[in-house]
mmCIF entry with sequence, helices, sheets and N, C-alpha, C, O atoms, coordinates in Angstrom:
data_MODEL
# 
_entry.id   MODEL 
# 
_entity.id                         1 
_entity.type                       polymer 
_entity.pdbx_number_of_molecules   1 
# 
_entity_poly.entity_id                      1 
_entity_poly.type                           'polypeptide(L)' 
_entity_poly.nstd_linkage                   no 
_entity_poly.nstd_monomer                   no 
_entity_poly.pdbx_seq_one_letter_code       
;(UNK)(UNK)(UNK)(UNK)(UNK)(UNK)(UNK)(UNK)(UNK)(UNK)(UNK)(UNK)(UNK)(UNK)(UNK)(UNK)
(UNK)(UNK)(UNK)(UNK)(UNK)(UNK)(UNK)(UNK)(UNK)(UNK)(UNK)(UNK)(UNK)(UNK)(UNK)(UNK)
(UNK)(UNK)(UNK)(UNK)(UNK)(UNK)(UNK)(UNK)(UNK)(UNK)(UNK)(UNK)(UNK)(UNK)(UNK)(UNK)
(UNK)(UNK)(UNK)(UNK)(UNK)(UNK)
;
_entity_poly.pdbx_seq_one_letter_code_can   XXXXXXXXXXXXXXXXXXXXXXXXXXXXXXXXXXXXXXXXXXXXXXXXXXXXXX 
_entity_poly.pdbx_strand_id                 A 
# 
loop_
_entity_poly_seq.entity_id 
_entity_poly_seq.num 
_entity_poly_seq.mon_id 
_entity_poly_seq.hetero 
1 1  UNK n 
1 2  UNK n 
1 3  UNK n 
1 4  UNK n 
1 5  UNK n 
1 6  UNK n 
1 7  UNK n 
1 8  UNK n 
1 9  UNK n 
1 10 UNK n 
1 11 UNK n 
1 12 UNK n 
1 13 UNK n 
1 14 UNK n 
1 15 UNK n 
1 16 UNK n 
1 17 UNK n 
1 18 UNK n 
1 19 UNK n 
1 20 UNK n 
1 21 UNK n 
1 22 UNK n 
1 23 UNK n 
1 24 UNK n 
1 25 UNK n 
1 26 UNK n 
1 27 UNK n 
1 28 UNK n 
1 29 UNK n 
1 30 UNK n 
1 31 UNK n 
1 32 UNK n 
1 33 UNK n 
1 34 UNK n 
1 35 UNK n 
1 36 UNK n 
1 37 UNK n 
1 38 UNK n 
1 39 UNK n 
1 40 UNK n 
1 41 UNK n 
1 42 UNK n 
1 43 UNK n 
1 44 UNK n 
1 45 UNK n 
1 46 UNK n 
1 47 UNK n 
1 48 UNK n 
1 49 UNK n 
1 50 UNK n 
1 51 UNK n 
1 52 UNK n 
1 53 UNK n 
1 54 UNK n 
# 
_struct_asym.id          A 
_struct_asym.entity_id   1 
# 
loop_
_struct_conf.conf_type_id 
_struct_conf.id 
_struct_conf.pdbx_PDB_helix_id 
_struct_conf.beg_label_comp_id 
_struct_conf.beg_label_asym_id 
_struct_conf.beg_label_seq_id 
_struct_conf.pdbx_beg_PDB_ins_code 
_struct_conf.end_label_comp_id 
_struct_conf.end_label_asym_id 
_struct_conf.end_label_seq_id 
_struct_conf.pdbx_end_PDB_ins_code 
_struct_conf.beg_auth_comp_id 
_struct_conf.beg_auth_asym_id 
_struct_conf.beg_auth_seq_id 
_struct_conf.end_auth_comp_id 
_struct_conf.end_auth_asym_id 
_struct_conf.end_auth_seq_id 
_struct_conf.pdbx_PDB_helix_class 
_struct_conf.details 
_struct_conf.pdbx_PDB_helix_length 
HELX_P HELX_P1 AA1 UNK A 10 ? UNK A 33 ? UNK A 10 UNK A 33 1 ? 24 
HELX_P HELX_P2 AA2 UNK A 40 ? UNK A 49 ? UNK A 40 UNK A 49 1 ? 10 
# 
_struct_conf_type.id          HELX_P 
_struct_conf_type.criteria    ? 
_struct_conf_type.reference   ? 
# 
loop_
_atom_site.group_PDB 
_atom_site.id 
_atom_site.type_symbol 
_atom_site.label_atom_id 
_atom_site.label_alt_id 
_atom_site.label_comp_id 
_atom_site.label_asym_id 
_atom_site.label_entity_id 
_atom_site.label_seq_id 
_atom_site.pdbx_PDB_ins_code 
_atom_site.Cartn_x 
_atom_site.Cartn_y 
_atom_site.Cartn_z 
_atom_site.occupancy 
_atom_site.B_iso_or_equiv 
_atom_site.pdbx_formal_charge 
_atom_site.auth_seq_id 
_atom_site.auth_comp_id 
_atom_site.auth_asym_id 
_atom_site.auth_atom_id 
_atom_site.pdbx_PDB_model_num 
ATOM 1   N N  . UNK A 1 1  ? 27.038 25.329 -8.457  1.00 0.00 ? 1  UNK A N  1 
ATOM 2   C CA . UNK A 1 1  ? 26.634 23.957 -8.223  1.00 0.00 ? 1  UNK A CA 1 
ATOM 3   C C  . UNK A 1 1  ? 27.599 23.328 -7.235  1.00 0.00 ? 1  UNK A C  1 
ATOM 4   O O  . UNK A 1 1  ? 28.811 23.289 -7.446  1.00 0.00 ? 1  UNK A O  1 
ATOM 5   N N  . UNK A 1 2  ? 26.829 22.678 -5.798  1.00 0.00 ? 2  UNK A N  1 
ATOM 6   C CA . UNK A 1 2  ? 27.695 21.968 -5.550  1.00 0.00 ? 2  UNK A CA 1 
ATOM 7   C C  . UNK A 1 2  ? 28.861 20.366 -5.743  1.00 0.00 ? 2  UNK A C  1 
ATOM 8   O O  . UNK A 1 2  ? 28.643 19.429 -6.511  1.00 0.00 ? 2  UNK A O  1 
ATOM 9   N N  . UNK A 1 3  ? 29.617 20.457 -5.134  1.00 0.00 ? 3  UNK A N  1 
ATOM 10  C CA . UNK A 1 3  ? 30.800 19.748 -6.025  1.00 0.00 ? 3  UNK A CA 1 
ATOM 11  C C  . UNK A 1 3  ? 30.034 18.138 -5.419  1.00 0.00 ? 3  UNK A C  1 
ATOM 12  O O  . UNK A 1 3  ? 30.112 18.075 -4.192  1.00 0.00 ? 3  UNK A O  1 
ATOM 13  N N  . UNK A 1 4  ? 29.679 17.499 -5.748  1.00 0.00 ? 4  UNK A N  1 
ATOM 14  C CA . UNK A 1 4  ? 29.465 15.888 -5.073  1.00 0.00 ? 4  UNK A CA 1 
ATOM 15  C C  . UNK A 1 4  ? 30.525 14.521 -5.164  1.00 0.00 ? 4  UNK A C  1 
ATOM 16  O O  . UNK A 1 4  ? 31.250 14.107 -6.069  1.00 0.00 ? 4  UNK A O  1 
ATOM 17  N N  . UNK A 1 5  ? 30.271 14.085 -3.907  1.00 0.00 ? 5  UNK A N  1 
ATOM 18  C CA . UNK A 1 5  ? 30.856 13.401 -3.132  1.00 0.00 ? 5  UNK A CA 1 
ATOM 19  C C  . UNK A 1 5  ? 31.705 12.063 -4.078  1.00 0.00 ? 5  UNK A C  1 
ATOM 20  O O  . UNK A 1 5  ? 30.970 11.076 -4.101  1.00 0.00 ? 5  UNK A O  1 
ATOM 21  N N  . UNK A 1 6  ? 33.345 11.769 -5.010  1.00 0.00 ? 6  UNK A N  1 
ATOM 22  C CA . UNK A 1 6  ? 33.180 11.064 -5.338  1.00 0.00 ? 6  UNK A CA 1 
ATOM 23  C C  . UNK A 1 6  ? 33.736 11.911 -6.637  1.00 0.00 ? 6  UNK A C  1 
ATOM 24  O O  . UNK A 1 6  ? 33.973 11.144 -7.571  1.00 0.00 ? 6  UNK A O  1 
ATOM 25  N N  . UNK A 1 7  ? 33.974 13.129 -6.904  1.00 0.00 ? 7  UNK A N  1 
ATOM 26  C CA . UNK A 1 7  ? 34.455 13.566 -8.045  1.00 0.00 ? 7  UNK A CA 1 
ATOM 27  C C  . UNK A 1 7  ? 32.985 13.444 -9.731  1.00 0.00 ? 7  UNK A C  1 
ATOM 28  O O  . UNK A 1 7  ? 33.057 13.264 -10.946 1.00 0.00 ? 7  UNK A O  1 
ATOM 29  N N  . UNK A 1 8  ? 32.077 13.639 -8.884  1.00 0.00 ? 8  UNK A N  1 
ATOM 30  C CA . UNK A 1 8  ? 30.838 13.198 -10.143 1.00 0.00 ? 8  UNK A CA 1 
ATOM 31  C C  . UNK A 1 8  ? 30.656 14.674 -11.089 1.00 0.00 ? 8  UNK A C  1 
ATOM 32  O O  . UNK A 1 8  ? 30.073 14.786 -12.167 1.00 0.00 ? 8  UNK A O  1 
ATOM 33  N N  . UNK A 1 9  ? 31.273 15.605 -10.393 1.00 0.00 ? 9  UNK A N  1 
ATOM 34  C CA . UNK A 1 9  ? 31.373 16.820 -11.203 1.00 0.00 ? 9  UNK A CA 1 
ATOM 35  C C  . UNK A 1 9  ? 32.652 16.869 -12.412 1.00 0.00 ? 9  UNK A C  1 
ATOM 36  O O  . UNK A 1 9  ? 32.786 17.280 -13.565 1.00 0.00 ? 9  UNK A O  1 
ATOM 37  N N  . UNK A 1 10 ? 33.359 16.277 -11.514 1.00 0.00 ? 10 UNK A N  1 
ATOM 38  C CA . UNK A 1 10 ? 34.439 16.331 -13.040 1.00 0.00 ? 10 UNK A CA 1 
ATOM 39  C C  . UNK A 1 10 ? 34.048 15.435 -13.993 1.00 0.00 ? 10 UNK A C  1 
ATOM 40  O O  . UNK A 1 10 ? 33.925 15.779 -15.168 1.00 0.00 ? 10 UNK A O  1 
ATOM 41  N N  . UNK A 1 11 ? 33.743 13.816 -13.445 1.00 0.00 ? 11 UNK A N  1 
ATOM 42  C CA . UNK A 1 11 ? 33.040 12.899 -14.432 1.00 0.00 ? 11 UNK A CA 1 
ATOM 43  C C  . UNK A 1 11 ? 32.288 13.037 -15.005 1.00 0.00 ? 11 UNK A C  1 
ATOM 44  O O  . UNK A 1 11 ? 31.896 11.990 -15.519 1.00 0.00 ? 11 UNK A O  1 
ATOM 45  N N  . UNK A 1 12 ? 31.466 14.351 -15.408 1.00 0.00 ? 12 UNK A N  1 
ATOM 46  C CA . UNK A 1 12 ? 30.356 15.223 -16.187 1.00 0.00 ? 12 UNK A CA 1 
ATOM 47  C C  . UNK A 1 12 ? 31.152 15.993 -17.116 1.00 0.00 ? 12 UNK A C  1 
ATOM 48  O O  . UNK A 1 12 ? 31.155 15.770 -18.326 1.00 0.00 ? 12 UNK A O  1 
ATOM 49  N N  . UNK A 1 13 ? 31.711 16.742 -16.649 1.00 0.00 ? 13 UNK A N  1 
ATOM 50  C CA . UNK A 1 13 ? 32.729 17.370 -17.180 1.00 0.00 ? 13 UNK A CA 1 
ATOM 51  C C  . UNK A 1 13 ? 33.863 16.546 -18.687 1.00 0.00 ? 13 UNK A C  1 
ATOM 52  O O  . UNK A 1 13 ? 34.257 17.009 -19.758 1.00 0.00 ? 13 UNK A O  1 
ATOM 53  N N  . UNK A 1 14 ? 33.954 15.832 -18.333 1.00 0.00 ? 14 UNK A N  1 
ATOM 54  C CA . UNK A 1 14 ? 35.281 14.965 -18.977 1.00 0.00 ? 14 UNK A CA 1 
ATOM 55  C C  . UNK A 1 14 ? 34.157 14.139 -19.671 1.00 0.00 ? 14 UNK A C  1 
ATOM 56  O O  . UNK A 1 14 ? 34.302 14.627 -20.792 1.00 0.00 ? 14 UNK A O  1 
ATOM 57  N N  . UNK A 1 15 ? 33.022 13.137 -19.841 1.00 0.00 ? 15 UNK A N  1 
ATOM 58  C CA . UNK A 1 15 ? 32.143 12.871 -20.844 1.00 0.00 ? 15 UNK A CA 1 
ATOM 59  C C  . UNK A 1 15 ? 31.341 13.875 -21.571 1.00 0.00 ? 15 UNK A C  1 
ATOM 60  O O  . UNK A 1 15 ? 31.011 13.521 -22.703 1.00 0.00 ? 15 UNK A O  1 
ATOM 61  N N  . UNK A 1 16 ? 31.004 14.885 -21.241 1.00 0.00 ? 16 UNK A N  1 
ATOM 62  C CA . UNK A 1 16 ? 30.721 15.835 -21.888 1.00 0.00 ? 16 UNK A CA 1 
ATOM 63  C C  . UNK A 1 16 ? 31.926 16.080 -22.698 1.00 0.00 ? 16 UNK A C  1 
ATOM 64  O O  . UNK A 1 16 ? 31.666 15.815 -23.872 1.00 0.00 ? 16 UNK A O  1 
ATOM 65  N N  . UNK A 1 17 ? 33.185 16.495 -22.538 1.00 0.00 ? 17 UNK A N  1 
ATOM 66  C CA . UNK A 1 17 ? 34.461 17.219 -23.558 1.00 0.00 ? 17 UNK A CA 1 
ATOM 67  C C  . UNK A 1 17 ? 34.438 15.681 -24.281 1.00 0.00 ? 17 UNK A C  1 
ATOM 68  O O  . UNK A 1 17 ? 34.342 15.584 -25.505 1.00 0.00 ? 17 UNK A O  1 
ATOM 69  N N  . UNK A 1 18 ? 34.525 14.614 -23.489 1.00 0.00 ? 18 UNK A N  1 
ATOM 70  C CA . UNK A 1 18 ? 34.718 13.331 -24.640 1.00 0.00 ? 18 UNK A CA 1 
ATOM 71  C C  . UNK A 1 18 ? 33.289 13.129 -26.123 1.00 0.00 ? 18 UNK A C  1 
ATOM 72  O O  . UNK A 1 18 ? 33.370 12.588 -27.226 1.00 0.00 ? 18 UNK A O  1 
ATOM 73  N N  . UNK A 1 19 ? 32.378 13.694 -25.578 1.00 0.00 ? 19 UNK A N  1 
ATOM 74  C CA . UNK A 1 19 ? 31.248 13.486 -26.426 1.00 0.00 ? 19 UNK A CA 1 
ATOM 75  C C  . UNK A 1 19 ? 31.445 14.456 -27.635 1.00 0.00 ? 19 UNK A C  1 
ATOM 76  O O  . UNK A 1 19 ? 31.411 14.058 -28.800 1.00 0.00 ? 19 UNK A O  1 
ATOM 77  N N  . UNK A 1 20 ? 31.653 15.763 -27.275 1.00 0.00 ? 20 UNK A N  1 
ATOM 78  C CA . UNK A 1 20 ? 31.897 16.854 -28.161 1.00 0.00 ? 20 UNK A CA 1 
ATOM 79  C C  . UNK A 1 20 ? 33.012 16.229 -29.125 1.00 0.00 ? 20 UNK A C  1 
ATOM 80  O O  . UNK A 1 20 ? 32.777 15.980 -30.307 1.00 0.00 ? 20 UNK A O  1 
ATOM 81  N N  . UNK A 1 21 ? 34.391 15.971 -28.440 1.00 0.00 ? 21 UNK A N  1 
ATOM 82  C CA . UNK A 1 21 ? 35.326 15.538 -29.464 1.00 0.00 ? 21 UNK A CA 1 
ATOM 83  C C  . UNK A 1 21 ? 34.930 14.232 -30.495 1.00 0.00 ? 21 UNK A C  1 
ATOM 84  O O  . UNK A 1 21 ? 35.402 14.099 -31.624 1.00 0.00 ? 21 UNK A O  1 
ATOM 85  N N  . UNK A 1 22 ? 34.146 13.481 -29.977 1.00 0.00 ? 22 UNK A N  1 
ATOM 86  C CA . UNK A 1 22 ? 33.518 12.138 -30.897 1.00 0.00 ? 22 UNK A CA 1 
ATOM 87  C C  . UNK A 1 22 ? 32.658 12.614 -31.673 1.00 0.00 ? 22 UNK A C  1 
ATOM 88  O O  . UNK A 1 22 ? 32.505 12.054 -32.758 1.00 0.00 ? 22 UNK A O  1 
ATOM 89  N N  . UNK A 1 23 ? 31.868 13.761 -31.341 1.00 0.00 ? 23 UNK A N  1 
ATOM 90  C CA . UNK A 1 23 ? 30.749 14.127 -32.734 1.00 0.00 ? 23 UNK A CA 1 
ATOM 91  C C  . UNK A 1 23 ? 31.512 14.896 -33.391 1.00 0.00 ? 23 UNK A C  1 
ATOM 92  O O  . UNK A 1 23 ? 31.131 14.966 -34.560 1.00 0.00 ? 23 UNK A O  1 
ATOM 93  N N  . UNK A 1 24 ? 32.887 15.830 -33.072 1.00 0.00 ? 24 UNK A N  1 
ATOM 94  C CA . UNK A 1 24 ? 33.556 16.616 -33.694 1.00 0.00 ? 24 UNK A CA 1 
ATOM 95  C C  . UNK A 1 24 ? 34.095 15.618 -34.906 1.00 0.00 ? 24 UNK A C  1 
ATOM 96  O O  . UNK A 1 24 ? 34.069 15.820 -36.120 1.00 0.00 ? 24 UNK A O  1 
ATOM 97  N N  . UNK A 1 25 ? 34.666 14.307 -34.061 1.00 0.00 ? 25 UNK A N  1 
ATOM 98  C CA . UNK A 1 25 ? 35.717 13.532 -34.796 1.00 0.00 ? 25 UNK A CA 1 
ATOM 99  C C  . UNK A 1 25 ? 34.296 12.790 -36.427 1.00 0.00 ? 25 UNK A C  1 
ATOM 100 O O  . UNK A 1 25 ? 34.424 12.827 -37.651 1.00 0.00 ? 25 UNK A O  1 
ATOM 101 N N  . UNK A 1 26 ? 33.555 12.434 -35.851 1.00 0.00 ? 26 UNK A N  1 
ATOM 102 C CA . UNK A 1 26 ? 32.326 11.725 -36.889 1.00 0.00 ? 26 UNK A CA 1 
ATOM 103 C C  . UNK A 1 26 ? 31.958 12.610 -38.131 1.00 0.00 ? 26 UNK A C  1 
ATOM 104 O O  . UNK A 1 26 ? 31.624 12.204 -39.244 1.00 0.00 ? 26 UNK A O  1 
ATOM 105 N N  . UNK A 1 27 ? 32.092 13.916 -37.703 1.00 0.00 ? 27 UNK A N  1 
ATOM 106 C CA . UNK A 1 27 ? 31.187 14.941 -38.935 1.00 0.00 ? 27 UNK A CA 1 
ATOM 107 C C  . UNK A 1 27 ? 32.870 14.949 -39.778 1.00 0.00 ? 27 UNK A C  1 
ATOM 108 O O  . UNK A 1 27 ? 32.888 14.763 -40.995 1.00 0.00 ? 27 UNK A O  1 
ATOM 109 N N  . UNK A 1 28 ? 33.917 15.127 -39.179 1.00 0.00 ? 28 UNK A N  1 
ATOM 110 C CA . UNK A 1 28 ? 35.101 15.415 -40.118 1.00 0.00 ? 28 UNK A CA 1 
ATOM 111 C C  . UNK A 1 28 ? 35.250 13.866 -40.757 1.00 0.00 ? 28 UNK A C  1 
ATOM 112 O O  . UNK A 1 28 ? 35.490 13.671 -41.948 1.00 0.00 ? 28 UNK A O  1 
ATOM 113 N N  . UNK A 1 29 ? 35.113 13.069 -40.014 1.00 0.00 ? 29 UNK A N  1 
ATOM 114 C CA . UNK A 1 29 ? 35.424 11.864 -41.083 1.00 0.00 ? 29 UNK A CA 1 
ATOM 115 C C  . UNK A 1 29 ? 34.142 11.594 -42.284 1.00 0.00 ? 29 UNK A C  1 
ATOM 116 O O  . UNK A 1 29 ? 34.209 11.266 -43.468 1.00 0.00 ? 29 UNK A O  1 
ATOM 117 N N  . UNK A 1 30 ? 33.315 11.808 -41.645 1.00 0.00 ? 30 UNK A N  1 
ATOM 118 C CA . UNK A 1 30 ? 32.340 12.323 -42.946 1.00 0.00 ? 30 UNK A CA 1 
ATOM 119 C C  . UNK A 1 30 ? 32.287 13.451 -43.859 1.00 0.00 ? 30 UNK A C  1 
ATOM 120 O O  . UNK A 1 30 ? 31.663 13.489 -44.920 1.00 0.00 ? 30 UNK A O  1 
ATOM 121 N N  . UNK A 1 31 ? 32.732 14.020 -43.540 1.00 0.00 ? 31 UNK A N  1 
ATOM 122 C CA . UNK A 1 31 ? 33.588 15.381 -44.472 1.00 0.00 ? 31 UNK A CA 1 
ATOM 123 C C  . UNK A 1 31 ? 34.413 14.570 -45.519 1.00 0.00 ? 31 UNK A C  1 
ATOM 124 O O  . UNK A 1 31 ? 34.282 14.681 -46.738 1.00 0.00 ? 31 UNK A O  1 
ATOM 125 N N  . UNK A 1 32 ? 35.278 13.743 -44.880 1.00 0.00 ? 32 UNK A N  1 
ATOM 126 C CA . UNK A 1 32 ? 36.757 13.334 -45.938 1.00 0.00 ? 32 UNK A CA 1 
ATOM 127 C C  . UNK A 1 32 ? 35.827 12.043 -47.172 1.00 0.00 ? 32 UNK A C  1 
ATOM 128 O O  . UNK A 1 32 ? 36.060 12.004 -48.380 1.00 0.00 ? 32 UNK A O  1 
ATOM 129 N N  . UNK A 1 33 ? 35.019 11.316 -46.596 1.00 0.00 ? 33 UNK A N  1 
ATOM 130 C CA . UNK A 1 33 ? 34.315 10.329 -47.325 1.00 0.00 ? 33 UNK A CA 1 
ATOM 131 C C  . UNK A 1 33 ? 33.483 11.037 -48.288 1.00 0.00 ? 33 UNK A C  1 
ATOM 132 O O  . UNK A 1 33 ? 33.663 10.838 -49.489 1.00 0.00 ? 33 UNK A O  1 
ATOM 133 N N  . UNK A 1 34 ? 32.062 12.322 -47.635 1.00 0.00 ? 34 UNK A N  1 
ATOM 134 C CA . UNK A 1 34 ? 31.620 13.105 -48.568 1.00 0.00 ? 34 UNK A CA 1 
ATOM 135 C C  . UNK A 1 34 ? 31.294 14.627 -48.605 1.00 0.00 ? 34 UNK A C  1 
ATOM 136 O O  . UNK A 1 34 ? 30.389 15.372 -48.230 1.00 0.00 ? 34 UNK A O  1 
ATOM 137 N N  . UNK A 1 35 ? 32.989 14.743 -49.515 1.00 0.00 ? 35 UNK A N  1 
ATOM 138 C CA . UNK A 1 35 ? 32.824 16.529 -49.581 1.00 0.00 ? 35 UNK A CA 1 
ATOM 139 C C  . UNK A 1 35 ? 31.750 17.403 -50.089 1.00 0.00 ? 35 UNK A C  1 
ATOM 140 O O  . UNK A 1 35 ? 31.570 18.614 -49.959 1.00 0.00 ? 35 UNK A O  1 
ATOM 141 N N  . UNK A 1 36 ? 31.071 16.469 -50.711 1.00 0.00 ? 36 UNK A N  1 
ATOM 142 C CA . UNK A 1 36 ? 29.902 17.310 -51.317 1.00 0.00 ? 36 UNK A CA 1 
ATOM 143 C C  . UNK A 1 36 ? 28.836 17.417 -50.493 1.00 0.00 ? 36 UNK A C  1 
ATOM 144 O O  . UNK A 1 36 ? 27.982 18.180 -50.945 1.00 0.00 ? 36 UNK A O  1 
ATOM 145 N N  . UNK A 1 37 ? 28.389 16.592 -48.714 1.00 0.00 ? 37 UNK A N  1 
ATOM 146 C CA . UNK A 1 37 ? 27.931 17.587 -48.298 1.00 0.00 ? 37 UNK A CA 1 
ATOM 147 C C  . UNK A 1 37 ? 27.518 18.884 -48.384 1.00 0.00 ? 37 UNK A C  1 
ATOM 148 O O  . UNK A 1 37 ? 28.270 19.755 -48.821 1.00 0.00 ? 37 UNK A O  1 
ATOM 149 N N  . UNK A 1 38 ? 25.944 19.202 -47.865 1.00 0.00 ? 38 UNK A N  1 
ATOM 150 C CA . UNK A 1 38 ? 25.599 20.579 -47.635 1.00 0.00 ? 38 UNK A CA 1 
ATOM 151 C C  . UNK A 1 38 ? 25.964 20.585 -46.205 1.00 0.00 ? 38 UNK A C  1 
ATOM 152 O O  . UNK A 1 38 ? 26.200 19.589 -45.521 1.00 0.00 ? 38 UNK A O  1 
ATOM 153 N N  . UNK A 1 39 ? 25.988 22.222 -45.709 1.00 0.00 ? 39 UNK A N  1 
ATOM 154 C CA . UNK A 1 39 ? 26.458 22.989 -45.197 1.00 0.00 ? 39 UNK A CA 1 
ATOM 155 C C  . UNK A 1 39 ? 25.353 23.173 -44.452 1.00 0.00 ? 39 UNK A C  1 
ATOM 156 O O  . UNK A 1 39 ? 24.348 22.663 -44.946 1.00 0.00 ? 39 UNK A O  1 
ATOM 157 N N  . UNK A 1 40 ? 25.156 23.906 -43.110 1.00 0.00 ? 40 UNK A N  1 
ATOM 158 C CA . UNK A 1 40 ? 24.603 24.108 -41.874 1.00 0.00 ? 40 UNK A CA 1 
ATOM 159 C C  . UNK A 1 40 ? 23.237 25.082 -42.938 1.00 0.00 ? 40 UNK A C  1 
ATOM 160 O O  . UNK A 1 40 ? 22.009 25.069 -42.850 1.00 0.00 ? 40 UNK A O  1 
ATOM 161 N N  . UNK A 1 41 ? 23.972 25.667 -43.669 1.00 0.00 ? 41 UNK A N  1 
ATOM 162 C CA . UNK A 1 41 ? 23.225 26.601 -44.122 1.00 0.00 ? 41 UNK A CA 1 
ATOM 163 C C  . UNK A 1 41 ? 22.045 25.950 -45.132 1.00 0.00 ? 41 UNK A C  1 
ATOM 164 O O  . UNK A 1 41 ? 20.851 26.251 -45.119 1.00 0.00 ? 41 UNK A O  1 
ATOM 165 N N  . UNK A 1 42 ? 22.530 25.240 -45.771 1.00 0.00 ? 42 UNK A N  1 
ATOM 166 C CA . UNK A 1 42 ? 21.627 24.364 -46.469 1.00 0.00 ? 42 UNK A CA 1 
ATOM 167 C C  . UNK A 1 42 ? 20.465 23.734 -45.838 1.00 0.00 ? 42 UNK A C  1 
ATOM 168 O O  . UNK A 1 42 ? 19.269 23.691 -46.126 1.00 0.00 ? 42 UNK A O  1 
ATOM 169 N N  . UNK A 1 43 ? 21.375 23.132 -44.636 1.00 0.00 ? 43 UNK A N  1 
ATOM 170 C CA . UNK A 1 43 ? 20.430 22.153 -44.107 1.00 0.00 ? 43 UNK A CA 1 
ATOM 171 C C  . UNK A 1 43 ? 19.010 22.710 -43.312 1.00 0.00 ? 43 UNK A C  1 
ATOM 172 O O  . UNK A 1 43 ? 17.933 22.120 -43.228 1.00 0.00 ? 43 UNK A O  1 
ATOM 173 N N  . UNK A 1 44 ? 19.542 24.592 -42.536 1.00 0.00 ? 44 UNK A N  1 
ATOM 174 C CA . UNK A 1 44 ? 18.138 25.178 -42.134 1.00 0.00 ? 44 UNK A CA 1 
ATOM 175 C C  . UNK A 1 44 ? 17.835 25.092 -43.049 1.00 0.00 ? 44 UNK A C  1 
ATOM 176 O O  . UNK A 1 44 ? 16.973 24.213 -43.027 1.00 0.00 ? 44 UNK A O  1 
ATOM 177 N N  . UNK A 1 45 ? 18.031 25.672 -44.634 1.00 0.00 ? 45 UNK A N  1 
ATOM 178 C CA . UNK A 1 45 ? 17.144 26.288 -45.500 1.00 0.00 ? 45 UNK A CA 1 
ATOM 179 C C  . UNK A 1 45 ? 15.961 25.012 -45.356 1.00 0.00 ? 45 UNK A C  1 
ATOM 180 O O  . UNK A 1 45 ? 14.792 25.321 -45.127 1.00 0.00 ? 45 UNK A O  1 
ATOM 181 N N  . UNK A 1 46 ? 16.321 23.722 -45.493 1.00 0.00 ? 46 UNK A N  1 
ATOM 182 C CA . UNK A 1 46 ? 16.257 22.321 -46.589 1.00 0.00 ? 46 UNK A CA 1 
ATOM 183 C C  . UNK A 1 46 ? 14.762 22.296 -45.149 1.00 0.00 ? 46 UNK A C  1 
ATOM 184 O O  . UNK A 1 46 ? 13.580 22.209 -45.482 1.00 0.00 ? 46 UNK A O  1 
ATOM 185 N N  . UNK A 1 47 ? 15.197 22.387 -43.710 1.00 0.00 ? 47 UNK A N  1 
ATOM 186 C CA . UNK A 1 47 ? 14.096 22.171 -42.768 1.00 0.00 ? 47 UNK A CA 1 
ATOM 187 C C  . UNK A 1 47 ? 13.133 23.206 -42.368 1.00 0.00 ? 47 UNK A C  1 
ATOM 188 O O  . UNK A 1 47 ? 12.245 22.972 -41.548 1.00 0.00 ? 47 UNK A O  1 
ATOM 189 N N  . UNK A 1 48 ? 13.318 24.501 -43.012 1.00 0.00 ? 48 UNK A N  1 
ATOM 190 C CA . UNK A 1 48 ? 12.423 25.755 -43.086 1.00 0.00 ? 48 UNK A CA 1 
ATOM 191 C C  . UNK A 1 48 ? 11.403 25.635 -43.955 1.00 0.00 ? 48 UNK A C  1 
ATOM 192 O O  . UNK A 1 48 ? 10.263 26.098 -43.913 1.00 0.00 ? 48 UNK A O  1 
ATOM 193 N N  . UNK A 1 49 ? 12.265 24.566 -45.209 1.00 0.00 ? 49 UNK A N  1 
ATOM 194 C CA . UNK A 1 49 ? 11.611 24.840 -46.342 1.00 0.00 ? 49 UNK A CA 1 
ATOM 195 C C  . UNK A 1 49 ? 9.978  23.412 -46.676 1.00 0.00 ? 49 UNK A C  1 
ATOM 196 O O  . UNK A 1 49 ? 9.034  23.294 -47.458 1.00 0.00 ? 49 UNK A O  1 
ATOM 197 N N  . UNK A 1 50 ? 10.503 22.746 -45.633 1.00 0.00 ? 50 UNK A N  1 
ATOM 198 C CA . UNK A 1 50 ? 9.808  21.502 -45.989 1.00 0.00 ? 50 UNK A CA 1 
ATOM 199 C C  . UNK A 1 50 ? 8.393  22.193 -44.466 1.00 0.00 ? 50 UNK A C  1 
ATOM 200 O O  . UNK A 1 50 ? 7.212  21.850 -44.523 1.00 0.00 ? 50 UNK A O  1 
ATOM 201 N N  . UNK A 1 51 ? 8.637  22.606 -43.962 1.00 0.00 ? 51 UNK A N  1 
ATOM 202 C CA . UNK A 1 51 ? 7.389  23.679 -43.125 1.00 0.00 ? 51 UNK A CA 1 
ATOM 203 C C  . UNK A 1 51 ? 6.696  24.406 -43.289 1.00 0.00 ? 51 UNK A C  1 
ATOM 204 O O  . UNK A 1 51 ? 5.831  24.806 -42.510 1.00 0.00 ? 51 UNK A O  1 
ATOM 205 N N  . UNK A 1 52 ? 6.971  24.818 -44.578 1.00 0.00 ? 52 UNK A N  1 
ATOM 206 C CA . UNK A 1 52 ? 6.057  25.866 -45.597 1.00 0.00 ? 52 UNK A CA 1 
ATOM 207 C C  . UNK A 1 52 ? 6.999  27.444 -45.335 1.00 0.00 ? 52 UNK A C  1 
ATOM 208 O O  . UNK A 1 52 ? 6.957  28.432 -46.068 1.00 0.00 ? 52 UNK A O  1 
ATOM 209 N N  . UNK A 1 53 ? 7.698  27.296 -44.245 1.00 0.00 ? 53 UNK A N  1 
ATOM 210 C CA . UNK A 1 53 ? 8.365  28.665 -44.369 1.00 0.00 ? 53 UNK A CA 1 
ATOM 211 C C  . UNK A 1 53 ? 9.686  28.921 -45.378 1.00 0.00 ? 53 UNK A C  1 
ATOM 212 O O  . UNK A 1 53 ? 10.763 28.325 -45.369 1.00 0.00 ? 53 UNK A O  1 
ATOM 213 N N  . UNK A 1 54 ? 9.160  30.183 -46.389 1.00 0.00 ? 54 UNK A N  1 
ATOM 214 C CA . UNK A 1 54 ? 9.928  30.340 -47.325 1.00 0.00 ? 54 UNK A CA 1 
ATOM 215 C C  . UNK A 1 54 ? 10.626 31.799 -47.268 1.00 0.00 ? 54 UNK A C  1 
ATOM 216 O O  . UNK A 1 54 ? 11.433 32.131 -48.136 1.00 0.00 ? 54 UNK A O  1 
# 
């Protein structure tokens, strides 16, 4: 990809890594509030399961 005029490739770059770290930072502080969360694994089962696929 070329690089454009103005540094707009890094400014993609650097909100993208900022976005990742803010949804990183949201799911762990929801972790500490509720540990009893289900798990990634749960949650396909929970959206497989409401589709009829069992």
């Amino acid at each position: 990809m070329e690089k454009l005029a103005g540094g707009q490739s890094g400014r993609r770059e650097i909100s993208a890594a900022v976005t990742i770290t803010a949804v990183t930072a949201a799911l762990a502080v929801l972790l500490i509030f509720f540990p009893d969360m289900p798990g990634p694994t749960e949650l396909i089962a929970f959206l497989f399961s409401t589709i009829g696929m069992k």
